[in-house]
C-alpha positions as CSV (number, residue, x, y, z in Angstrom):
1,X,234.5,61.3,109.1
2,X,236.9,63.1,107.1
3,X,237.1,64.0,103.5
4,X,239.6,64.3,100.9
5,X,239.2,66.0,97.7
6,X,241.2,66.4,94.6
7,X,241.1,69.4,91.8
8,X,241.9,67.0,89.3
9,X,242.3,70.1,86.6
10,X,244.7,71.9,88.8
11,X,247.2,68.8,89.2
12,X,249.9,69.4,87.3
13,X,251.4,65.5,88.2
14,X,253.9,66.0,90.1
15,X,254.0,63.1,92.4
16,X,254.6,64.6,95.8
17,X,251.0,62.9,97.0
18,X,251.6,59.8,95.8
19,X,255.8,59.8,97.4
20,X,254.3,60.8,100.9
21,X,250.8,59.2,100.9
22,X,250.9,56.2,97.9
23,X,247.7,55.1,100.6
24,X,245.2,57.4,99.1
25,X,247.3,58.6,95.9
26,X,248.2,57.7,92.5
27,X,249.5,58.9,89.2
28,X,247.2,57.4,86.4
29,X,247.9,57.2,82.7
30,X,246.4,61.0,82.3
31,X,249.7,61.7,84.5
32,X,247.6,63.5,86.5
33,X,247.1,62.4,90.8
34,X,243.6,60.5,91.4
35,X,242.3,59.2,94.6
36,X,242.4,55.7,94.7
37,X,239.0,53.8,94.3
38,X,237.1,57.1,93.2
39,X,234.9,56.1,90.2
40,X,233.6,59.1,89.6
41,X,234.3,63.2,89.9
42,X,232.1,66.0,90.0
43,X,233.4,69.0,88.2
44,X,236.5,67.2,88.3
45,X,236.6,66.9,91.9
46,X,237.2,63.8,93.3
47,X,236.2,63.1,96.8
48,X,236.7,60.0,99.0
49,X,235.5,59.6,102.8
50,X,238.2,58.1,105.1
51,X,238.0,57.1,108.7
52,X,241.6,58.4,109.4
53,X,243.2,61.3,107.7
54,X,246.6,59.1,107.9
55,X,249.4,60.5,105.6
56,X,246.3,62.6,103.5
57,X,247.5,65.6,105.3
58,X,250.9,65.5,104.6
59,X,250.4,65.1,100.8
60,X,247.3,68.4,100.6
61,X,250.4,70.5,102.5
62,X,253.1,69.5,100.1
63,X,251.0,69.8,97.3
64,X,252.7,72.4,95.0
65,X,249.5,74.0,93.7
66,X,247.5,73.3,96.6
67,X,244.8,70.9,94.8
68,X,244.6,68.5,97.7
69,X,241.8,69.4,100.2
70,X,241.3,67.6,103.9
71,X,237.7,68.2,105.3
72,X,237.1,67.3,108.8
């Protein structure tokens, strides 16, 4: 299983993730990203487990401040 994780604090909203990757992405009211059907973040890191990295990739590599982690 893979893993994605956001730095919620380092977003600075941009929207790249949720252009390439609007699968795993979104831009909530805070106009920051979040990860879609995360509940909860630790030390405002959110973290989902996916089957399939899919589009994730693309969206951590055009991340502007790098926020967007893929774990294998």
């Amino acid at each position: 299983m893979a893993k994605i994780k956001l730095e919620t604090e380092k977003c600075i909203g941009c929207g790249s993730c949720h252009a390439l990757c609007s699968k795993f992405f979104e831009i909530k009211e805070d106009g920051k990203s979040h990860i879609i059907g995360v509940q909860n973040s630790v030390n405002k890191i959110e973290e989902l487990e996916i089957d399939k990295i899919d589009c994730a990739k693309q969206a951590a590599d055009a991340c502007p401040v790098q926020c967007i982690h893929i774990e294998n």
